[in-house]
N, C-alpha and C positions, 0 to 999 in steps of 0.2 A: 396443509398450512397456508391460511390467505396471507398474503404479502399485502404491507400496509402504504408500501412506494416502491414505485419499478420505474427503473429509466434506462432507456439502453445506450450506451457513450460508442458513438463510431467513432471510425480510425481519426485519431487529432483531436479527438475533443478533450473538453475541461468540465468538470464540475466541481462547486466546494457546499456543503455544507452542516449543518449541525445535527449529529442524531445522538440522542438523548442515553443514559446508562439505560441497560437494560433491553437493549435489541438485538439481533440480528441482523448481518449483512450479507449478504449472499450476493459472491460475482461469479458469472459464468463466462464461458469462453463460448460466442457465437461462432468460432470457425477455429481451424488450429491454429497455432504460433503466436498466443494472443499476450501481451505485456502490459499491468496497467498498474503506473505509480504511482504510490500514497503518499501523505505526509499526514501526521494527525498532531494537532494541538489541543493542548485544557479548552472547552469550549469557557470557561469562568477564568482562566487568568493564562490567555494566549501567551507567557513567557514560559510557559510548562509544554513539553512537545515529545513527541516519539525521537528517543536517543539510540542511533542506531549500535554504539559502542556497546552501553551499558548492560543493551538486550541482550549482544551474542555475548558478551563477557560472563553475566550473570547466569547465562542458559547453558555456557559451554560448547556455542554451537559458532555456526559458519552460516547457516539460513534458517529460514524458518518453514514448520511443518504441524500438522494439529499437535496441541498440547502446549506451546508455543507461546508466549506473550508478546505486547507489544509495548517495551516498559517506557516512560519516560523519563527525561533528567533529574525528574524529583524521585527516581525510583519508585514512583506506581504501576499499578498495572493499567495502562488505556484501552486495550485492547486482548481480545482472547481468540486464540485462532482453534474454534472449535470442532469444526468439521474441515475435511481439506479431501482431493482428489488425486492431488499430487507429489505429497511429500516433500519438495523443495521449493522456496520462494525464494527470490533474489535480495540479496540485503545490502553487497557491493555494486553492483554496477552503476548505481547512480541515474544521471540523466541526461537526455541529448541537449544540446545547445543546437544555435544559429548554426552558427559554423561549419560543426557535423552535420549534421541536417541537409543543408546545401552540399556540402564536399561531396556526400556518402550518397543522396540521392537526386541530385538538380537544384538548382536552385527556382525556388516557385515564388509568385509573389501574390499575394491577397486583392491586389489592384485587380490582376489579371483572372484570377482564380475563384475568386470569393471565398467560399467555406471550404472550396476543394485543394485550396491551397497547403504545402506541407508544414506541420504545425512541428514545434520540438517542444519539451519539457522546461526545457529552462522557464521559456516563455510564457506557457500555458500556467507555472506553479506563480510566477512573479505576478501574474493578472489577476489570479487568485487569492493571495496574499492580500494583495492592494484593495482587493474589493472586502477582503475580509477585516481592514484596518492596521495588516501586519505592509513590511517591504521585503525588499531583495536582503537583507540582514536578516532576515527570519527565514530563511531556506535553508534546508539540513537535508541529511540524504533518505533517499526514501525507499520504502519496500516495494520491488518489483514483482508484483504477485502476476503466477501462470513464469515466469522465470526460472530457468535451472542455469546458473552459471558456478562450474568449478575450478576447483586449482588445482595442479600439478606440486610434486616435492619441491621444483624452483620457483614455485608462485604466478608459474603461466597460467593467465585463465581461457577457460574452455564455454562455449556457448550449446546446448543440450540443443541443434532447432528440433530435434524430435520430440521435446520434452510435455510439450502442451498441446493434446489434441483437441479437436473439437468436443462441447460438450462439458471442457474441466471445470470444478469449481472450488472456490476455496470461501468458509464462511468463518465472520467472524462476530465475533459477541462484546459489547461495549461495555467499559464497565468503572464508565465515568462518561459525563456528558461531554461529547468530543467534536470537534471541527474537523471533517476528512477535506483535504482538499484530493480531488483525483486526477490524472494525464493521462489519456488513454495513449501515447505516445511510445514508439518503438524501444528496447533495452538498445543501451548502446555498445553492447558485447555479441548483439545479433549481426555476423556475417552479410545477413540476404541485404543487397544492391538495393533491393525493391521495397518500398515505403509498404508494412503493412497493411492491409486493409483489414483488423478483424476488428467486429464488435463486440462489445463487452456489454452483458447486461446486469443491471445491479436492485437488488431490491432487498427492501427488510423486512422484520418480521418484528414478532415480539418475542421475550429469548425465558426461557422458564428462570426461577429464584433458582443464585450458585447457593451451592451447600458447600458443605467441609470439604466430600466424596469428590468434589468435583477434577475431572482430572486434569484441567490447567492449572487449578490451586496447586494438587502437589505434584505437579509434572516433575519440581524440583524444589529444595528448601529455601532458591532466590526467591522461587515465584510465590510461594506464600507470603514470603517478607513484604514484595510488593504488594499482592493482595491487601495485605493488612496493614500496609501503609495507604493505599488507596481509600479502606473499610474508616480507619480513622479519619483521615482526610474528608471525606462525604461525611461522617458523624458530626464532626466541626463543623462544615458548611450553614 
């Protein structure tokens, strides 16, 4: 299958932009321990966004795994997590800040650094936003794909670092025209002292017509509801 855009996001980078219904995305893990957060929005009416509540409520889950959706606050479906390597993506941990950043691994600074300076999520998402027309009020939490963080009966959480080797991928299929913004930026439930280095490489494809069969559609009876709020929605447009 040719890939129709590949870009590889090294450790600290950012990207955002719009890829159409009807593709594939395919991220790989260039080295083990690899963390890289999303956020997606309506690429048509940027107050529509990936709700991370809505999805585990609707799905009955705690993370995400193939078969999977990625619903938004209007209850669509934005995203389809169709092929996967790992079984668990992070949906809690959130994102690093300044703060952490500096506390957990030195404080660095751009002046001195350039691009090798340490980048966190907060920052990376806010720069993103902004260039996309959205601000820091448009920030919600996002999915830490290549991620395994779980919880204990008292609600301790656990950080998997074996969880993501080199090689992992997780692909997903749009299915509404969407704004990824991406952080290639460490989980902030990851232990290790030492700022990441893994690359992340990302590319799309073109993704075949969903049918009924399809198995995100009935992964469960939310995710068709969504489907088919989506299916109406795109019909209106």
């Amino acid at each position: 299958m040719q890939s129709i855009w590949s870009k590889v996001l090294r450790e600290g980078e950012k990207w955002s932009g719009i890829i159409s219904k009807g593709k594939l995305i395919r991220f790989t893990a260039l080295e083990k321990g690899a963390n890289l957060s999303a956020l997606l929005y309506n690429a048509h009416d940027l107050s529509e966004r990936y709700n991370m509540p809505d999805t585990l409520k609707a799905q009955h889950t705690f993370y995400l795994a193939k078969g999977n959706i990625l619903m938004s606050d209007n209850g669509r479906a934005m995203a389809s997590l169709v092929d996967d390597s790992l079984g668990w993506h992070d949906t809690i941990g959130g994102y690093t800040t300044r703060e952490y950043t500096d506390k957990k691994y030195g404080q660095t600074f751009y002046q001195d650094l350039r691009n090798d300076w340490l980048r966190c999520g907060y920052e990376n998402f806010i720069i993103e936003l902004v260039r996309n027309g959205l601000d820091a009020r448009d920030l919600t939490a996002p999915v830490n794909f290549f991620s395994k963080v779980s919880s204990d009966e008292n609600g301790k959480m656990y950080f998997d670092e074996a969880h993501c080797q080199k090689g992992a991928t997780v692909t997903l299929r749009t299915e509404m025209d969407t704004l990824f913004i991406l952080s290639n930026t460490p989980n902030p439930a990851d232990p290790n002292t030492t700022y990441p280095s893994v690359p992340v490489k990302c590319e799309v494809f073109t993704a075949s017509p969903v049918d009924s069969l399809d198995g995100c559609v009935n992964h469960c009876p939310e995710n068709r509801r969504a489907f088919e709020n989506t299916w109406e929605y795109e019909a209106m447009s």
